[in-house]
C-alpha positions as CSV (number, residue, x, y, z in Angstrom):
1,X,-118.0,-5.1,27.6
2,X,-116.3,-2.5,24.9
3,X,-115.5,-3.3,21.5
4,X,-112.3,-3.3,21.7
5,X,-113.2,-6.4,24.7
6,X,-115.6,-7.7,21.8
7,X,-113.5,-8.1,18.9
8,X,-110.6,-9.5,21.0
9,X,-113.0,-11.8,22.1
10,X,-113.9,-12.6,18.7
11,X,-110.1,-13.0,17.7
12,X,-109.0,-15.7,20.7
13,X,-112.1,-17.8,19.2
14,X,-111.0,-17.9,15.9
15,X,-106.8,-18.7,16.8
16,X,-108.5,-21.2,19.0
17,X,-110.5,-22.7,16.5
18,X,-107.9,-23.1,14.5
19,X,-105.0,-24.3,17.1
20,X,-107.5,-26.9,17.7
21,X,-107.9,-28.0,14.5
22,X,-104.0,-28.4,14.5
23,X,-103.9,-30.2,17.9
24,X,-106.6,-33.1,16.9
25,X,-103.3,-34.6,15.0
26,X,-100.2,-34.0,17.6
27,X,-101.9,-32.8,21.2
28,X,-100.4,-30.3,22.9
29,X,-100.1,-30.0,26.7
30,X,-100.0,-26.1,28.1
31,X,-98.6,-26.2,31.4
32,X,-97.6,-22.8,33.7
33,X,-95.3,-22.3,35.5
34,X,-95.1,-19.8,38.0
35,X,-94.1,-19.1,41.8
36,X,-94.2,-17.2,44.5
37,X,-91.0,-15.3,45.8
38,X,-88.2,-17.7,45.9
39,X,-89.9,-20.6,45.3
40,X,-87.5,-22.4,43.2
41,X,-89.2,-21.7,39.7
42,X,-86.2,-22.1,37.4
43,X,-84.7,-25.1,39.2
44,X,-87.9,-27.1,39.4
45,X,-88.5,-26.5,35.2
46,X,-84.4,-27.7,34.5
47,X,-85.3,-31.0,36.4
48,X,-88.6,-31.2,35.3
49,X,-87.0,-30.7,31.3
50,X,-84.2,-33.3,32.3
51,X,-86.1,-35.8,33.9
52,X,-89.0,-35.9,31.1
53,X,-85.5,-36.4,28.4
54,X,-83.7,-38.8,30.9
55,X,-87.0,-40.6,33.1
56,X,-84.4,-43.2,34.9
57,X,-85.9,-41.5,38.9
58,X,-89.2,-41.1,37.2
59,X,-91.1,-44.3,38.8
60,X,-94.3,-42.4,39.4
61,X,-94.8,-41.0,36.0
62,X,-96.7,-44.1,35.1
63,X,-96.5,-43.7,31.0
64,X,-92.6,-44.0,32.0
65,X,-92.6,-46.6,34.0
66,X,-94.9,-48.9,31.8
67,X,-92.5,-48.0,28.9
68,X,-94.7,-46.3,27.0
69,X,-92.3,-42.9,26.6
70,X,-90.7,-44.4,23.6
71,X,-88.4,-41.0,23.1
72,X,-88.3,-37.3,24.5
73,X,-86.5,-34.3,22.7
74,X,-86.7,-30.2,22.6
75,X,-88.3,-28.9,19.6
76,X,-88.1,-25.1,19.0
77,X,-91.0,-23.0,20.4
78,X,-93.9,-22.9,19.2
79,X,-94.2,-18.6,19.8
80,X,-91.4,-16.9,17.9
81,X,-92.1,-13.6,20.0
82,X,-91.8,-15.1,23.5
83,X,-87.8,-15.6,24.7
84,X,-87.1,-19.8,25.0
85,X,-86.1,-20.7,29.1
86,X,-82.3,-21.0,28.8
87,X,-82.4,-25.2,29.6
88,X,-79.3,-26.0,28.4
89,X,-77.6,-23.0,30.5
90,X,-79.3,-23.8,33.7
91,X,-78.4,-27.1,33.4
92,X,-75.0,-26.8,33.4
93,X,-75.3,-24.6,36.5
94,X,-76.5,-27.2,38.6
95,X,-74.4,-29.8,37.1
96,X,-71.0,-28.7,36.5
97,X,-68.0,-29.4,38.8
98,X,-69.1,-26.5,41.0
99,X,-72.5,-26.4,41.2
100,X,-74.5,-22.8,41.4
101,X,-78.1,-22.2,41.6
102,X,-79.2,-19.9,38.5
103,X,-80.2,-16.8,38.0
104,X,-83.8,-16.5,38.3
105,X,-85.9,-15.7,35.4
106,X,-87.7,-12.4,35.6
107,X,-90.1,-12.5,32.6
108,X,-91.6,-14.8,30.6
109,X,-90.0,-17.6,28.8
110,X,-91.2,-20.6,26.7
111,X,-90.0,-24.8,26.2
112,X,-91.3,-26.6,24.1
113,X,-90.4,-30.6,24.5
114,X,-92.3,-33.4,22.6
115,X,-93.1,-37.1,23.6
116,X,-93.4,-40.0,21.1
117,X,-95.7,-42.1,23.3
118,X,-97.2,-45.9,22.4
119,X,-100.9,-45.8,23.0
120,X,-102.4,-47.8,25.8
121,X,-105.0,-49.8,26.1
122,X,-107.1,-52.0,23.4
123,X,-105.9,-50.5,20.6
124,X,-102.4,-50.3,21.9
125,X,-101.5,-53.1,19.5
126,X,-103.1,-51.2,16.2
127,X,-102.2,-47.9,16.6
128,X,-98.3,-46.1,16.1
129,X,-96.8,-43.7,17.8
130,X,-98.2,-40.6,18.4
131,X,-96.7,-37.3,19.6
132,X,-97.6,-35.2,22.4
133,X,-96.1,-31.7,22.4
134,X,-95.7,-30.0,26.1
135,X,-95.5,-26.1,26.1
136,X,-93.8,-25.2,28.9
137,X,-94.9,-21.8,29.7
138,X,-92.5,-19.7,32.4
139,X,-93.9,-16.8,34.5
140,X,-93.4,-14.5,37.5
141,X,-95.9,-15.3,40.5
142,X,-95.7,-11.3,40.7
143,X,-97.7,-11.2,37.1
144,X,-100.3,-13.5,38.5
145,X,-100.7,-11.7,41.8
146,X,-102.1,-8.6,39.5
147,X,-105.3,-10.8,37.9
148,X,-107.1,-9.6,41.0
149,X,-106.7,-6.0,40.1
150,X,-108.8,-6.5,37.3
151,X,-111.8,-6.3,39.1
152,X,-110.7,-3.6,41.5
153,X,-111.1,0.2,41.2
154,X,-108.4,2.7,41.4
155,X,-110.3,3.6,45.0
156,X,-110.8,0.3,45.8
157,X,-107.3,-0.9,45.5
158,X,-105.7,2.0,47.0
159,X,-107.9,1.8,50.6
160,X,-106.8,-1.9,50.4
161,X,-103.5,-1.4,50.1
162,X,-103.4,1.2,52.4
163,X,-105.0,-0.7,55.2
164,X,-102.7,-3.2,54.2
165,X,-99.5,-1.1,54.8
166,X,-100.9,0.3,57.8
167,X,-101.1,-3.3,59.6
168,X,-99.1,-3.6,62.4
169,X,-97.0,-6.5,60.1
170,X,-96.2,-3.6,57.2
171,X,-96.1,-0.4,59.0
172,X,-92.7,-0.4,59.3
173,X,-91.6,-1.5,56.1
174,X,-94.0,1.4,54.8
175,X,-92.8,4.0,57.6
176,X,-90.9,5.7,54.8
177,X,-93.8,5.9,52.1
178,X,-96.2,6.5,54.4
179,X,-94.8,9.5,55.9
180,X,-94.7,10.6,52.3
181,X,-97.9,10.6,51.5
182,X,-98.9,12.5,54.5
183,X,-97.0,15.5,52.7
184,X,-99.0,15.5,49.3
185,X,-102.2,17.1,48.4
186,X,-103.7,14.7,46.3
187,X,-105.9,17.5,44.6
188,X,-103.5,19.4,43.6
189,X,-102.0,19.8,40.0
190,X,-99.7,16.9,38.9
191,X,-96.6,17.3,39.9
192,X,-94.3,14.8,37.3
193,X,-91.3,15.0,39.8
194,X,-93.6,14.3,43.1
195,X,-95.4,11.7,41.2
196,X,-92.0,9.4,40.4
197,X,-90.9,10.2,43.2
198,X,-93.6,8.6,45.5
199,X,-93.8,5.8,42.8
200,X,-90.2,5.2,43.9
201,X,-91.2,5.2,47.7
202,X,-94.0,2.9,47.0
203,X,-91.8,0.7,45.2
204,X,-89.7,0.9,47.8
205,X,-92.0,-0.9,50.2
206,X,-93.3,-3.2,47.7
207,X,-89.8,-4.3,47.3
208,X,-89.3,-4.5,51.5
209,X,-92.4,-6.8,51.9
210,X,-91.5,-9.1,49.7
211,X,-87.9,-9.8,51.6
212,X,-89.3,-9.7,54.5
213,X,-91.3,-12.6,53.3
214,X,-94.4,-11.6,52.2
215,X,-96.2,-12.9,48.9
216,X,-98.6,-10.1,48.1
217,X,-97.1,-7.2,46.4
218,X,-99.0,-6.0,44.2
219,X,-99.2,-4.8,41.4
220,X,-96.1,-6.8,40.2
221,X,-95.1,-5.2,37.6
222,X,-93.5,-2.6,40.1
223,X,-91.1,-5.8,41.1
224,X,-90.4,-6.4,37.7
225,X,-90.6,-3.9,35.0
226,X,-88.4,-5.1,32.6
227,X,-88.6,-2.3,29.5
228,X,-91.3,-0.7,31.9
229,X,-89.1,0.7,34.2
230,X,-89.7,4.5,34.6
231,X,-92.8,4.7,32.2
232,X,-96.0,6.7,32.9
233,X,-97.9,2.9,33.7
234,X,-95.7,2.3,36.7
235,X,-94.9,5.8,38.2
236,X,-98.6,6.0,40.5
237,X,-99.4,4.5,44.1
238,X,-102.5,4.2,46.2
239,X,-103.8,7.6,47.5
240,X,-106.8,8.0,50.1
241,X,-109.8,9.5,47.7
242,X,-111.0,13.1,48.2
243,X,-114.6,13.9,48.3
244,X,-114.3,15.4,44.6
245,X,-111.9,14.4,41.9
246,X,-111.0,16.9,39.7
247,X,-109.0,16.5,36.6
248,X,-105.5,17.0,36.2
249,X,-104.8,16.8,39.8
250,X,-102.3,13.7,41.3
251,X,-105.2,11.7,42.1
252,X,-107.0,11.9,38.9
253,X,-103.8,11.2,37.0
254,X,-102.9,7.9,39.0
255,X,-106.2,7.1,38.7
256,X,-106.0,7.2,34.8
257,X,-102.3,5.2,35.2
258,X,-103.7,2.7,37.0
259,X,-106.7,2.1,34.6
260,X,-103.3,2.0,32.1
261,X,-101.6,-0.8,33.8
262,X,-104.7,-3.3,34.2
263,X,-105.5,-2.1,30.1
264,X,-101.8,-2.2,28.7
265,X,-100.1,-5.0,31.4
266,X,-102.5,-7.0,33.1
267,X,-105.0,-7.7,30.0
268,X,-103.0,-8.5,27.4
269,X,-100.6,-10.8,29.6
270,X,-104.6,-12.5,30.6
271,X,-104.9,-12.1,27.1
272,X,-102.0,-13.2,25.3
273,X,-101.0,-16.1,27.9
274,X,-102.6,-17.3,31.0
275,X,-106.2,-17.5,29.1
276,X,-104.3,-20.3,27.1
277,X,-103.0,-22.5,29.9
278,X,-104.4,-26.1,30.3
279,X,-102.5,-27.4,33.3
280,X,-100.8,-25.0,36.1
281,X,-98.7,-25.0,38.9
282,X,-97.7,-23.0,41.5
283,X,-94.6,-23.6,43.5
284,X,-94.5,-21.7,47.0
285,X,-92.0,-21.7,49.8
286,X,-94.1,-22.7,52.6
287,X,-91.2,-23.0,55.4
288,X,-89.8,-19.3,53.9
289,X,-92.9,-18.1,55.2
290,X,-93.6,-20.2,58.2
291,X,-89.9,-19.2,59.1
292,X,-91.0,-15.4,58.7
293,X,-93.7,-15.9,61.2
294,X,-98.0,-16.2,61.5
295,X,-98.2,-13.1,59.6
296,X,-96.0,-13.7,56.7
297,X,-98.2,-17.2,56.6
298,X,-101.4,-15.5,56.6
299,X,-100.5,-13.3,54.0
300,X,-99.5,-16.5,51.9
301,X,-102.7,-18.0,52.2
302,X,-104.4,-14.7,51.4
303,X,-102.5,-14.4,48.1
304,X,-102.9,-18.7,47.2
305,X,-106.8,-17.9,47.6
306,X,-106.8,-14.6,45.2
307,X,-104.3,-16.7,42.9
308,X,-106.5,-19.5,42.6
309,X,-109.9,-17.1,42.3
310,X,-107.9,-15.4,39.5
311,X,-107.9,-19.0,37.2
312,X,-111.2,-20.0,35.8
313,X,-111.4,-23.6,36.5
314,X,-113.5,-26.0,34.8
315,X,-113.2,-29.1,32.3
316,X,-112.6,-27.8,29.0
317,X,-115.3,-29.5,26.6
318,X,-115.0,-28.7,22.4
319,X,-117.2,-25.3,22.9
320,X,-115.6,-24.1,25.7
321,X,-112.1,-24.6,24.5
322,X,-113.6,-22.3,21.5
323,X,-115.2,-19.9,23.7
324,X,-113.4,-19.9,27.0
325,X,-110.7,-21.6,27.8
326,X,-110.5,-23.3,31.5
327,X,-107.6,-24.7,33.5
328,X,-108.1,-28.5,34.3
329,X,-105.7,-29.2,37.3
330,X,-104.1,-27.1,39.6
331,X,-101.2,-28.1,41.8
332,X,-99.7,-26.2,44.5
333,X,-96.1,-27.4,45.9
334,X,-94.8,-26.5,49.1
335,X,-91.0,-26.7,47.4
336,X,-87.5,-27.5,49.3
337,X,-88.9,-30.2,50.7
338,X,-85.5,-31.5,51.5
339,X,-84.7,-29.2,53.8
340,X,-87.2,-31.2,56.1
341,X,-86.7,-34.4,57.3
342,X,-88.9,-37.1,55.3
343,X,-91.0,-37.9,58.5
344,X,-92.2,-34.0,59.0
345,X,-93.5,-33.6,54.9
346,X,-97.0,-35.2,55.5
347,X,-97.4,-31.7,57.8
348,X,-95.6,-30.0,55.2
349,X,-98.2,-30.8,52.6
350,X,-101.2,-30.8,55.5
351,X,-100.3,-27.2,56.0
352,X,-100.3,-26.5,52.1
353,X,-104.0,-28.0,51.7
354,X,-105.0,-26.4,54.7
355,X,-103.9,-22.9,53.6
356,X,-105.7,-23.6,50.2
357,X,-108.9,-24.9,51.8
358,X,-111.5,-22.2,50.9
359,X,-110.8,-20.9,47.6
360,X,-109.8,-25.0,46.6
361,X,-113.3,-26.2,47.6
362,X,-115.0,-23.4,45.1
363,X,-112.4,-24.5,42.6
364,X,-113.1,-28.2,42.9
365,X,-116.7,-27.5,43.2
366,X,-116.5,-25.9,39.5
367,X,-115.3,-28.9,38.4
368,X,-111.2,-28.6,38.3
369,X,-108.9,-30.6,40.4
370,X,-106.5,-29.3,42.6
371,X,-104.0,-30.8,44.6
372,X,-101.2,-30.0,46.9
373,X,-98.2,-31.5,47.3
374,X,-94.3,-31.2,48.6
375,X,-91.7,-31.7,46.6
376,X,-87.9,-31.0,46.1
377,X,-87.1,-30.4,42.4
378,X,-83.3,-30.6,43.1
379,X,-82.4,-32.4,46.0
380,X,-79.3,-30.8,47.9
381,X,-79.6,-32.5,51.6
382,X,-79.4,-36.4,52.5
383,X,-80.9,-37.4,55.9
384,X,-79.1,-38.5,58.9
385,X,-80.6,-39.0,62.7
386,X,-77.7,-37.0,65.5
387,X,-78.2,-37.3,69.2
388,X,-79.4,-33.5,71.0
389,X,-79.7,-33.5,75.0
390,X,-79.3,-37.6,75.3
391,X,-82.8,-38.3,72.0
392,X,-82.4,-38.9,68.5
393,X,-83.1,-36.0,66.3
394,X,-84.0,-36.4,62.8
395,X,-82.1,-34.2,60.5
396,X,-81.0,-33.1,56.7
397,X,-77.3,-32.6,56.2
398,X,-76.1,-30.2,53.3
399,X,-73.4,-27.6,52.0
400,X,-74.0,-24.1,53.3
401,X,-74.6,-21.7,50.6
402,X,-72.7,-19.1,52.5
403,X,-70.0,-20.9,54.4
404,X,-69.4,-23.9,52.0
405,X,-69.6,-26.0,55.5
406,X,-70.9,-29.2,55.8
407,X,-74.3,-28.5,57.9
408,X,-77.3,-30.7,59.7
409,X,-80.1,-28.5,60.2
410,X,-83.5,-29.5,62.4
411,X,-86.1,-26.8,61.1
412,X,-88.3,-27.5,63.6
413,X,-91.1,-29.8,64.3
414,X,-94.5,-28.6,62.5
415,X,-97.7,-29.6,64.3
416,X,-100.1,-32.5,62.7
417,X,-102.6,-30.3,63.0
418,X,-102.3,-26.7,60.9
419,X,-105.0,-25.0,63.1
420,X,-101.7,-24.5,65.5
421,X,-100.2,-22.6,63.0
422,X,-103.2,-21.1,61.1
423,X,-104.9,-19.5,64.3
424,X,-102.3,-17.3,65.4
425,X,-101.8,-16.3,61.2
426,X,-105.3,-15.2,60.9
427,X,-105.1,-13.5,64.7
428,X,-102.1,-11.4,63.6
429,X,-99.8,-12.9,66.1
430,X,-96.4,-11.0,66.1
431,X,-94.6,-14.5,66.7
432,X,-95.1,-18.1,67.4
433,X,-95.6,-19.0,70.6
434,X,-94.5,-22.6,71.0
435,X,-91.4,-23.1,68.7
436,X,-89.3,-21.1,66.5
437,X,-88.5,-22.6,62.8
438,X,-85.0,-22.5,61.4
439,X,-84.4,-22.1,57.2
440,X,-81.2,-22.5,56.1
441,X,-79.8,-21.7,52.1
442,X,-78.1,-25.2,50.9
443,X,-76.1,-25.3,47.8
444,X,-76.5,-27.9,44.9
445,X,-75.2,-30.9,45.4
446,X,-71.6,-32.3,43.2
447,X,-74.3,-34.6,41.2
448,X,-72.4,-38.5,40.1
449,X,-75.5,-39.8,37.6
450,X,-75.8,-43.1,36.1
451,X,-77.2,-42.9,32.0
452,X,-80.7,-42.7,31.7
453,X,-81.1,-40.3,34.9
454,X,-82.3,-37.3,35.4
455,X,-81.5,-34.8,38.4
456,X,-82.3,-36.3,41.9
457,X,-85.7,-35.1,43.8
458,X,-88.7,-35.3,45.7
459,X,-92.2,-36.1,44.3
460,X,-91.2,-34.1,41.3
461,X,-92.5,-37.6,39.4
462,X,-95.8,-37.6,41.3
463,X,-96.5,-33.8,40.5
464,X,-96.4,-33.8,36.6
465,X,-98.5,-37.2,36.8
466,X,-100.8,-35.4,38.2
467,X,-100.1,-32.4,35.9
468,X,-100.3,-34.5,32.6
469,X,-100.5,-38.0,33.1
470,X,-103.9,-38.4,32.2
471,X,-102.8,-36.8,28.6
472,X,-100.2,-39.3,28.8
C-alpha cells in the first residue's frame, strides 16, 4: 500500500466517523443504483421516487402498509458536487398525455428523499417520529464493470480481452480492430496519431458488443466519457506483450495510461462513491440477453459474478463502518418483467439466481444477503390469453414503440429448469436449439391514477422491502 493509499485511508475513517456521529440522530439509507445496458435504470428510480411519495400500490412495503410511513418528501442532496437525478423531469415523461421513456442517465446523479416513520414495536407508544433519510445514489453498470480492473495488470487485462475478442461470439464485431492491430509494432516509438486512432477502433468494438447484447465492456469509461472524451486516460487498448518493454514505445505508453485510468477513474469513483453504499441493486435485462442468444447469456453471467466479486459484502458492525465499509444486501432484478406473461416469471427469476449461483454463495457465505428477483418498474403491457393453432396461448398486449400498434407478444416459453439454457451458454452455442425468444420495445402506457398512487408495476414493492425494510 502507498501513502497516498494510506492517508486516503486515513481520511474515509475520519468523514466516516463523523457521518456516523451525525446519522445516530436521523439514519440514513445509501442505496445504488446501477444497471446493466438497457436495463431500465432511470425508469425503475422515477417509480421507485413516486411510489415511496405516493405508497397507494405499495402493499408489500410492510412500514407502508401497517401505516407507519406517516409522510415522504425530497430534501436537497446531501453532496453539493454530485448533479441531483432529474425526478421531476422524468416524471412528467412517463406521465404526460403522450408518454415517452427518458433519456438515460449517463453519469452519476444523486436523490435524496426522507421518511417520517412511527416506531414499531414496544416502545412504539413512547417514542415520536423519527426520520430516515434515503440517498439515492445513480450509476452506470459500465463504471462498476471497471472494479475488476483494479486487480488486473496492463498484461493481464489486455491477453484477456484479447482472447475475449477473438471468441468466435466477438470476432466479428472486433474484425475491424483486430486487423488493426496486426499493423502496429508495439515497440516502436509512440505514435500520438496511431495511438487515438486505435483507441477509436477499440472503442469501436467496445461500442458493437454492447448492442449486440453483451454486458462486459470494459473498461467503461470508453462507453461513457463524459468530459473524458479524447484525453490521454482513454486513448490506449489491449496489445499482446513483447518479450522486452522498452520506454517510450506504444506499449509502454498504454501501459502507463492504463495504470492512469484505474489511478484517476476507477479509484476515486471506489473512492468517492461505491465504498459508501449500504444497500445495492442491480437491474439487468435478462430476456435482452436470452433473446441475443447462449452467448450473450454467458457473457451476462460472467459480468453478474465479477460485479458481485467487485462489492465487499459483509454486515457492517460500529468498527467496520469506521474502517471498511460493507454492502448489506444485494438484489439483482431481471427487469421488464411485463413483457412476460405472469405464469413464465418464476423461470424468469429461476434463471436470474441460477446465473448468480457461484459468486452469490461466496457472497452469502461472507455474511451479506442477496437475492434475485423480477420485476417491472413501469408496467406498459396487460395480459390477455389468444387462441394459436386451435390452444390457448398466454400473452402481454402493449403499444409498439415503433409502430404505435396495438401488439400481443408470446416471448417464448423459458424452461423450469435453467441448466437448458445455461449448458449451451457456457458450451459457446451459436444458437438455441429448441426455441427461439422474441423481445419486443413497448411504450409507456396513457397512466389514469387514483390520489395516493404511485406508477403501476411489478414487485417493485417487494424489492425495496428487501432493500430497506429492515431500516424501516
Amino acid at each position: 500500500m502507498g501513502i497516498s493509499d494510506i492517508s486516503d485511508s486515513i481520511f474515509r475513517a475520519v468523514e466516516d466517523a463523523s457521518d456516523g456521529v451525525s446519522e445516530m440522530f436521523e439514519p440514513v439509507i445509501r442505496l445504488g443504483v446501477t444497471g446493466l445496458s438497457r436495463a431500465g435504470k432511470t425508469v425503475f428510480i422515477t417509480s421507485l421516487v413516486a411510489n415511496l411519495l405516493d405508497r397507494g400500490r405499495m402493499p408489500q412495503l410492510l412500514a407502508a402498509t401497517e401505516g407507519r410511513i406517516v409522510s415522504a418528501f425530497l430534501q436537497p442532496q446531501p453532496d453539493d458536487t454530485i448533479p441531483r437525478f432529474d425526478y421531476e423531469t422524468h416524471l412528467a415523461a412517463l406521465t404526460g398525455k403522450t408518454p415517452h421513456w427518458p433519456h438515460s442517465t449517463r453519469s452519476i446523479s444523486q436523490l435524496r428523499i426522507s421518511l417520517k416513520i412511527q416506531p414499531a414495536g414496544l416502545l412504539s407508544g413512547i417514542k415520536g417520529l423519527r426520520t430516515i433519510h434515503i440517498d439515492i445514489i445513480d450509476y452506470p453498470g459500465e463504471w462498476l464493470l471497471d472494479l475488476p480492473l483494479l486487480n488486473q495488470t496492463y498484461a493481464e487485462w489486455s491477453e484477456n480481452t484479447l482472447v475475449q475478442a477473438r471468441s468466435p461470439a466477438r470476432v466479428s464485431l472486433a474484425e475491424g480492430w483486430l486487423a488493426q492491430l496486426e499493423g502496429f509494432d508495439t515497440t516502436a516509438e509512440l505514435d500520438e496519431g496511431q495511438a487515438q486512432e486505435l483507441a477509436k477502433t477499440f472503442t469501436a468494438y467496445l461500442a458493437a458488443s454492447r448492442e449486440a447484447g453483451f454486458s462486459g465492456c470494459a473498461p467503461g469509461r470508453f462507453l461513457l466519457p463524459g468530459d473524458l472524451d479524447g484525453s490521454p486516460v482513454l486513448t490506449f487498448s489491449p496489445l499482446e506483450r513483447p518479450e522486452k518493454v522498452r520506454s517510450k514505445t506504444l506499449y509502454a505508453e498504454f501501459e502507463r495510461r492504463f495504470s492512469a485510468y484505474k489511478r484517476k477513474v476507477v479509484k476515486p469513483f471506489f473512492r468517492d462513491h461505491f465504498s459508501k453504499i449500504d444497500r445495492q441493486i442491480v437491474l439487468v435485462d435478462v430476456m435482452g440477453a436470452v433473446h441475443a442468444g447462449p452467448q450473450a447469456v454467458e457473457d451476462l453471467r460472467n459480468a453478474m459474478s465479477d460485479i458481485l466479486a467487485s462489492f465487499r459484502p459483509g454486515k457492517n458492525t460500529w468498527l467496520s463502518y469506521i474502517l471498511r465499509k460493507r454492502v448489506e444486501k444485494i438484489l439483482f432484478a431481471a427487469t421488464k418483467a411485463d413483457h412476460l406473461h405472469h405464469l413464465q416469471h418464476p423461470q424468469l427469476t429461476g434463471l436470474l439466481r441460477a446465473m448468480l449461483r457461484d459468486a452469490k454463495d461466496r457472497a452469502d457465505f461472507k455474511g451479506a444477503k442477496t437475492a434475485a428477483i423480477s420485476l417491472a418498474s413501469l408496467r406498459a403491457t396487460v395480459e390477455q390469453t389468444v387462441k394459436h393453432e386451435g390452444e390457448n396461448l398466454d400473452c402481454v398486449q402493449g403499444v409498439l414503440l415503433e409502430t404505435g400498434k396495438v401488439a400481443a407478444m408470446h416471448a417464448g416459453e423459458l424452461p423450469a429448469d435453467p441448466a437448458h439454457l445455461l449448458v449451451p451458454a457456457r458450451k459457446g452455442e451459436a444458437a438455441w436449439l429448441d426455441g427461439d425468444f422474441e423481445v419486443m420495445r413497448f411504450a409507456p402506457p396513457v397512466l389514469t391514477r387514483q390520489n395516493g398512487e404511485g406508477l403501476p408495476h411489478i414487485r417493485l414493492d417487494k424489492a425495496i422491502q428487501f432493500l430497506i425494510g429492515d431500516r424501516l
